[in-house]
VEXTIKOL-76554 format. One record per atom (N, C-alpha, C): residue number from 1; atom name; chain; x, y, z. Coordinates in steps of 0.05 Angstrom, whole numbers. Layout:
{r NUM,"CA","A",{X,Y,Z}}
...
This chain:
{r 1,"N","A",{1262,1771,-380}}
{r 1,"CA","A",{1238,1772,-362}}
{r 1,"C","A",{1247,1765,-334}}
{r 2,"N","A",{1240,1780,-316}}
{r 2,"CA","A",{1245,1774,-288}}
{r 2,"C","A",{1228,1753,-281}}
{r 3,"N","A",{1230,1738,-256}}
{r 3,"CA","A",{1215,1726,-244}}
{r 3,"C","A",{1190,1724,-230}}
{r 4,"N","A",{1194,1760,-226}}
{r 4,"CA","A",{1165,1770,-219}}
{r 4,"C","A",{1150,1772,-241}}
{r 5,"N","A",{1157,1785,-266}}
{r 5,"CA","A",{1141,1785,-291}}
{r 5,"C","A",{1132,1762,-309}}
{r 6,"N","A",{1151,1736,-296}}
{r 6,"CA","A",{1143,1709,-303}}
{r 6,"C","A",{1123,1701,-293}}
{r 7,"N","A",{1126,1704,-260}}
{r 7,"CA","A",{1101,1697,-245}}
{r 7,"C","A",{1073,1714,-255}}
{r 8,"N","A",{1077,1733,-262}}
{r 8,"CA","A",{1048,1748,-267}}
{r 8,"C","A",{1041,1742,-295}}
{r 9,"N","A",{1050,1725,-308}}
{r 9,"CA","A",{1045,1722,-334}}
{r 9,"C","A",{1041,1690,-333}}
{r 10,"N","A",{1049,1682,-316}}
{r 10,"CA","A",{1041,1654,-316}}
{r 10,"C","A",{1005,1649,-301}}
{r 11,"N","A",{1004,1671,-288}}
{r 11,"CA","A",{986,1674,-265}}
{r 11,"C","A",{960,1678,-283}}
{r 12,"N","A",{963,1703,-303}}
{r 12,"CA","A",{948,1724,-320}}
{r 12,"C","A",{936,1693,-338}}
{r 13,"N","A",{959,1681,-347}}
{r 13,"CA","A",{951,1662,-372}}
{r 13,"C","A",{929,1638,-356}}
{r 14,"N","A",{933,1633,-339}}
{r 14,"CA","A",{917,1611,-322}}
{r 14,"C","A",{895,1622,-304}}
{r 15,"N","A",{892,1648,-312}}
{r 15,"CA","A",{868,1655,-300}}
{r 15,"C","A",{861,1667,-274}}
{r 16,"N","A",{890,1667,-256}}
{r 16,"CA","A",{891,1675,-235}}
{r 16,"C","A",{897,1702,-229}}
{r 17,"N","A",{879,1715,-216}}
{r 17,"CA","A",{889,1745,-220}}
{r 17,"C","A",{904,1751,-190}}
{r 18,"N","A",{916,1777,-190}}
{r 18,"CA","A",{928,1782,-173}}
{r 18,"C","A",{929,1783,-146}}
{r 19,"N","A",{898,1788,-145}}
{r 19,"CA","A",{889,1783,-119}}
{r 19,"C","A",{879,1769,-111}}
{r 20,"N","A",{875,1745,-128}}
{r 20,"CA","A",{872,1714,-124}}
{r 20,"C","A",{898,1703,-109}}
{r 21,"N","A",{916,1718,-126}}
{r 21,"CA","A",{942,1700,-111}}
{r 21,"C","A",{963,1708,-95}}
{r 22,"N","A",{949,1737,-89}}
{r 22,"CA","A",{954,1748,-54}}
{r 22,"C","A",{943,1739,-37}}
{r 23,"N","A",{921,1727,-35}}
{r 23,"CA","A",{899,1719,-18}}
{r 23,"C","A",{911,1696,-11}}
{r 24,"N","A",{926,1666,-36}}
{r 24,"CA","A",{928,1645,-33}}
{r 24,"C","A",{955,1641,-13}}
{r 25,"N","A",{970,1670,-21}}
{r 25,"CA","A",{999,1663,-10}}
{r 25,"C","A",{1004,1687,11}}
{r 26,"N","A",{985,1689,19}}
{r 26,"CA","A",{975,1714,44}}
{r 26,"C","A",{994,1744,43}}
{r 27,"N","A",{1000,1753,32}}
{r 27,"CA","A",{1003,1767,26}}
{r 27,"C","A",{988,1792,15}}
{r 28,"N","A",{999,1823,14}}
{r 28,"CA","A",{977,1841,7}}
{r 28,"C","A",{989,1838,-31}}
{r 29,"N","A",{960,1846,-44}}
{r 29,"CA","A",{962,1847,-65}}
{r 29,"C","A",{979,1871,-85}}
{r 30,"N","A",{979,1898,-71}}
{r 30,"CA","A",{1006,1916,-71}}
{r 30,"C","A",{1028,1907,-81}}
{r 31,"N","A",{1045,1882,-56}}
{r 31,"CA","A",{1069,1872,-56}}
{r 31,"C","A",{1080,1854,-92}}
{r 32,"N","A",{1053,1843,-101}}
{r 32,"CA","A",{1053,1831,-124}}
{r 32,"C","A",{1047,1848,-142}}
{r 33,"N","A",{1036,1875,-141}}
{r 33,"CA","A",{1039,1893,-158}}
{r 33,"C","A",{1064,1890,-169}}
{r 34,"N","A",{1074,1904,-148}}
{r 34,"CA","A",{1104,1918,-155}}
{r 34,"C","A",{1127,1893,-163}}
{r 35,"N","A",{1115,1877,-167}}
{r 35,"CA","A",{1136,1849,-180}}
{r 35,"C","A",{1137,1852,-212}}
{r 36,"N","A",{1122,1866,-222}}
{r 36,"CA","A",{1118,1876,-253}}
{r 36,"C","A",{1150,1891,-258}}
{r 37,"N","A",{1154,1917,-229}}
{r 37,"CA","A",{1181,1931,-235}}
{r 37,"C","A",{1197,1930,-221}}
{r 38,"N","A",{1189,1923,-198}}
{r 38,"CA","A",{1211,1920,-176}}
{r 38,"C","A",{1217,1885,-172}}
{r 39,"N","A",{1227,1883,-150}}
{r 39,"CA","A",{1230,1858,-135}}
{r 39,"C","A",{1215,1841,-142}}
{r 40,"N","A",{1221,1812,-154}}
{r 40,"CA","A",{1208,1794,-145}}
{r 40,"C","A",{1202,1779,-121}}
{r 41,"N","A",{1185,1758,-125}}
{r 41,"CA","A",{1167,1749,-103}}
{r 41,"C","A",{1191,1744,-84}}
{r 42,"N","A",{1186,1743,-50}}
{r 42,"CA","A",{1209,1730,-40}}
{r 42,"C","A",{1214,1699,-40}}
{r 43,"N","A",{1243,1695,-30}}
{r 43,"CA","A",{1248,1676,-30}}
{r 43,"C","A",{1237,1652,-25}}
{r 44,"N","A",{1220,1651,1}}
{r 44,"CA","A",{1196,1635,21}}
{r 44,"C","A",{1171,1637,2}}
{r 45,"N","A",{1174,1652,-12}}
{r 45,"CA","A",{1141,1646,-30}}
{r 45,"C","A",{1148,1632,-61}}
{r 46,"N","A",{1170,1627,-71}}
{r 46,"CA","A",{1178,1611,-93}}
{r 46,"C","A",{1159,1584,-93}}
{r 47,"N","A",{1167,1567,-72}}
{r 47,"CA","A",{1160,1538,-80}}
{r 47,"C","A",{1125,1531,-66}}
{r 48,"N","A",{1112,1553,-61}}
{r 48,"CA","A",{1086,1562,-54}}
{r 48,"C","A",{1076,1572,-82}}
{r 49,"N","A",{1088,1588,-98}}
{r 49,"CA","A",{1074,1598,-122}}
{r 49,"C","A",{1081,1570,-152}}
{r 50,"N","A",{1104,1559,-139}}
{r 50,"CA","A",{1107,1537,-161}}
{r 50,"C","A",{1079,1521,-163}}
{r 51,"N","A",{1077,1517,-133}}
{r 51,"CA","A",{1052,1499,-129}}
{r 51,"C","A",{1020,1510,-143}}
{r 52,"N","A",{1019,1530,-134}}
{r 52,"CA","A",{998,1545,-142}}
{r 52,"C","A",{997,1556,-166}}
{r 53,"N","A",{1015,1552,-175}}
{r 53,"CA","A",{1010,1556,-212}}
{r 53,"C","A",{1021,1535,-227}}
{r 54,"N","A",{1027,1514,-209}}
{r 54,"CA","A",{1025,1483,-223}}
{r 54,"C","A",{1050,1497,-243}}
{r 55,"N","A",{1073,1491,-236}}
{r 55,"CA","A",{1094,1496,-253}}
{r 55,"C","A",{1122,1486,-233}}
{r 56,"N","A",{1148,1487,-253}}
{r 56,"CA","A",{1166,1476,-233}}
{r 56,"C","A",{1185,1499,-215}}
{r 57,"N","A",{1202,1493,-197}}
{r 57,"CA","A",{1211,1520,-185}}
{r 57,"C","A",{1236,1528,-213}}
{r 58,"N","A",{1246,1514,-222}}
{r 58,"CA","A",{1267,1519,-233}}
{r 58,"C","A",{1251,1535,-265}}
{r 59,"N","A",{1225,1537,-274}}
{r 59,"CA","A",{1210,1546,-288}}
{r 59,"C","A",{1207,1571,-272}}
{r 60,"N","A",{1199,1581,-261}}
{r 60,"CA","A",{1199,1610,-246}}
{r 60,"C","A",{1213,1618,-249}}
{r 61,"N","A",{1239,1604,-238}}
{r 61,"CA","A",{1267,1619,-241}}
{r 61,"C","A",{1282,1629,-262}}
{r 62,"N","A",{1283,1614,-281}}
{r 62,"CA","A",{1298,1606,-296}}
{r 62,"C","A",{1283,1609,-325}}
{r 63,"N","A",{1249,1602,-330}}
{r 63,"CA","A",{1244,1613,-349}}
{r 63,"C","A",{1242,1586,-371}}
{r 64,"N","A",{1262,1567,-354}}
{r 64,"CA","A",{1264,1544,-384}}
{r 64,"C","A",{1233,1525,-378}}
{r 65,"N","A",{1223,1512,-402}}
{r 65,"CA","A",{1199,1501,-405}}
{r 65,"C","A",{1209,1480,-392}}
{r 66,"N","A",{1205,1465,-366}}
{r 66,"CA","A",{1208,1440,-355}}
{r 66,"C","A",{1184,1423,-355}}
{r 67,"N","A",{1163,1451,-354}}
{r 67,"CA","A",{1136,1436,-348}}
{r 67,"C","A",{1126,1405,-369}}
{r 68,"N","A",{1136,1409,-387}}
{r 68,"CA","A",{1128,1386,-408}}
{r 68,"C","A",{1144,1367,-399}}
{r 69,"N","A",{1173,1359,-386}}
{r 69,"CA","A",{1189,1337,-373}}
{r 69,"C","A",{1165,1334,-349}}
{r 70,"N","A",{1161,1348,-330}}
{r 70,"CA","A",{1145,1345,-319}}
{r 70,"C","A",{1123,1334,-316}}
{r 71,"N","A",{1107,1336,-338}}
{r 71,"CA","A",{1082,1319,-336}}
{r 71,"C","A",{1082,1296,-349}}
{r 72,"N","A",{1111,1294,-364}}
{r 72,"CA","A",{1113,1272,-384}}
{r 72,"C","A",{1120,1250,-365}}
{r 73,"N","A",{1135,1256,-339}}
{r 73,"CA","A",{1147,1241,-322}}
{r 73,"C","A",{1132,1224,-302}}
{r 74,"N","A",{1103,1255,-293}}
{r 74,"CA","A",{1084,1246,-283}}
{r 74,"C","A",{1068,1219,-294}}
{r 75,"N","A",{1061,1218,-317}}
{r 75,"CA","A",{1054,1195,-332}}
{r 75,"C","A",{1075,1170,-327}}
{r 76,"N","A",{1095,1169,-334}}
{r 76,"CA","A",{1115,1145,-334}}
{r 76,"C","A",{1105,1141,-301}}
{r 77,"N","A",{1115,1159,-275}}
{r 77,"CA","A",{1111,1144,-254}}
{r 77,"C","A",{1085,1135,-244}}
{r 78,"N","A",{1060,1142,-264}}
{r 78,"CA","A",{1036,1117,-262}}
{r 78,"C","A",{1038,1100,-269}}
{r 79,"N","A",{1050,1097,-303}}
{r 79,"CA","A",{1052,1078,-315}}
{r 79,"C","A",{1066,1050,-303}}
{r 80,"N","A",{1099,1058,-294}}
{r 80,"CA","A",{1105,1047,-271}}
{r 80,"C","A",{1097,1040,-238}}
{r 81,"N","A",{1079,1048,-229}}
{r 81,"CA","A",{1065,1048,-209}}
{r 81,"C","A",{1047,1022,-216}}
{r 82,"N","A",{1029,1021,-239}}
{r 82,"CA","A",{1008,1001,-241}}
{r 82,"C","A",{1025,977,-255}}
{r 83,"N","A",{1046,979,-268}}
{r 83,"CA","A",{1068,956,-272}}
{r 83,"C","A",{1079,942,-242}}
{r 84,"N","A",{1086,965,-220}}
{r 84,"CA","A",{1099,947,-191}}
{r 84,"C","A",{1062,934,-180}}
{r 85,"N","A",{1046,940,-182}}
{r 85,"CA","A",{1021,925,-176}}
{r 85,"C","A",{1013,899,-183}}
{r 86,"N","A",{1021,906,-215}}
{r 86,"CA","A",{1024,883,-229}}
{r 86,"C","A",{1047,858,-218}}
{r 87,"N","A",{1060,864,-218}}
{r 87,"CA","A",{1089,846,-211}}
{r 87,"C","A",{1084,838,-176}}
{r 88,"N","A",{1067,854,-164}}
{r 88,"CA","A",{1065,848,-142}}
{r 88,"C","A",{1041,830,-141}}
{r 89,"N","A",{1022,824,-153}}
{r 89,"CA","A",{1007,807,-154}}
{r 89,"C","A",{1020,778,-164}}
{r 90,"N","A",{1038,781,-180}}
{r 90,"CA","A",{1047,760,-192}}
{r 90,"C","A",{1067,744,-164}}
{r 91,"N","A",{1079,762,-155}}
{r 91,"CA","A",{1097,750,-129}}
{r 91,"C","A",{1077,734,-116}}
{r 92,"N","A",{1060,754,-109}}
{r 92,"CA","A",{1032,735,-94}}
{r 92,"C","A",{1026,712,-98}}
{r 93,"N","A",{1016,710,-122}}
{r 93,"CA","A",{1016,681,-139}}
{r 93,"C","A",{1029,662,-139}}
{r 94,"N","A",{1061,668,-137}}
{r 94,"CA","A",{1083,656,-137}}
{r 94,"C","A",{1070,637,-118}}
{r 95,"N","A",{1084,649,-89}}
{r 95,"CA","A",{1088,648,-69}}
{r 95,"C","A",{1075,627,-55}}
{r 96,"N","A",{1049,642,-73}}
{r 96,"CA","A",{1015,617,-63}}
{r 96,"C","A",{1029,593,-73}}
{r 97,"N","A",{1035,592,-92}}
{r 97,"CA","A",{1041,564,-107}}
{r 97,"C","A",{1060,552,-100}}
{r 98,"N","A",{1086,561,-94}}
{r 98,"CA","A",{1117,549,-76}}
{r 98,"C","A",{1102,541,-55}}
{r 99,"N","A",{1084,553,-42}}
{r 99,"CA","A",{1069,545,-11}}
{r 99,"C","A",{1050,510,-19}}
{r 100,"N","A",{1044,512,-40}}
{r 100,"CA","A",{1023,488,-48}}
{r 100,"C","A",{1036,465,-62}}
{r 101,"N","A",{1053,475,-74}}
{r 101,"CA","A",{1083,455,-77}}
{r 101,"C","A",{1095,448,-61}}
{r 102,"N","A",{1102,453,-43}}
{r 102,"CA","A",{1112,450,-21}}
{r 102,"C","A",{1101,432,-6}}
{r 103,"N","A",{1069,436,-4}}
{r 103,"CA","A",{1064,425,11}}
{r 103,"C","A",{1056,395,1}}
{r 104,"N","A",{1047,387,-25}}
{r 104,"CA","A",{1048,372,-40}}
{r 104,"C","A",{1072,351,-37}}
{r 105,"N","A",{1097,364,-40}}
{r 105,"CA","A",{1113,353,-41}}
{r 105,"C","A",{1131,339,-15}}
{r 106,"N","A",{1115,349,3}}
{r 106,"CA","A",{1124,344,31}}
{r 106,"C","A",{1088,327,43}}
{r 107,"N","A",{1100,306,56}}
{r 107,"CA","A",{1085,291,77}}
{r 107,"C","A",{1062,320,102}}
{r 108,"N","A",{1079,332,108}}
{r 108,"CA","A",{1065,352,123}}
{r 108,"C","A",{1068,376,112}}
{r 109,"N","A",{1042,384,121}}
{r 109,"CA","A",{1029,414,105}}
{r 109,"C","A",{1043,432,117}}
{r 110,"N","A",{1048,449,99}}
{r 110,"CA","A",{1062,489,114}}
{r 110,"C","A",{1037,505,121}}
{r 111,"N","A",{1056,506,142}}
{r 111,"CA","A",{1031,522,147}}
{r 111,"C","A",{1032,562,131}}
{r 112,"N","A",{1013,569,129}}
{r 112,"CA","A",{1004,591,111}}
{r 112,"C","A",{1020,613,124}}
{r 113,"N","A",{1040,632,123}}
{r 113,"CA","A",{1055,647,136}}
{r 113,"C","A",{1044,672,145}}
{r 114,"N","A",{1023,673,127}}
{r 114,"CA","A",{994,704,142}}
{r 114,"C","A",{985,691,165}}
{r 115,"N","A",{978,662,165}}
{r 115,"CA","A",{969,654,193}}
{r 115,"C","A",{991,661,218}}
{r 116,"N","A",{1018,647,208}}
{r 116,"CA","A",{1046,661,232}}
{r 116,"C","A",{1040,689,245}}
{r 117,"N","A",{1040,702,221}}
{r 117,"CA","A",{1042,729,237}}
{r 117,"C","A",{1025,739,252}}
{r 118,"N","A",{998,731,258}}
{r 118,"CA","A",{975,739,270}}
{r 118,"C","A",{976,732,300}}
């Protein structure tokens, strides 16, 4: 399968028709015709059509299923994302508390270091 016949089959399955996605990537709808036998899409329109059919560039190209690493990855870097939130609250906490120990443990109070910077 060429890459043009990938793209129109990726396009077809998701609902986008052809002149949906001449319109999106400005182009005349003709030019995506002829991607069925001739030439695929050009070069400058690859990582424009990845986008627009939510797929990877190396999936266009190449044909191999990435998309499932893909979304599987998308998940892990939320999952990780709301873990550094987590841990960043906890620093917070820390910090409050080294500050209130501190000051406890010392005759004169620290002063609060958000106040410094202002």
């Amino acid at each position: 399968m060429t890459v043009g016949q990938r793209v129109l089959k990726i396009a077809k399955d998701k609902g986008i028709t052809q002149v949906a996605l001449a319109k999106k990537l400005g182009i005349d709808q003709s030019a995506i015709s002829l991607w069925k036998t001739r030439n695929g899409p050009a070069l400058d329109k690859i990582v424009p059509l990845a986008e627009i059919l939510d797929v990877s560039i190396e999936y266009l190209l190449t044909g191999k299923n990435v998309t499932k690493i893909v979304k599987s990855d998308k998940r892990e870097i939320g999952r990780l994302e709301g873990r550094i939130e987590e841990l960043e609250k906890k620093i917070k906490e820390c910090k409050e508390q080294n500050r209130e120990l501190i000051e406890k443990l010392s005759s004169t109070p620290v002063a609060d270091s958000r106040q410094n910077r202002q």
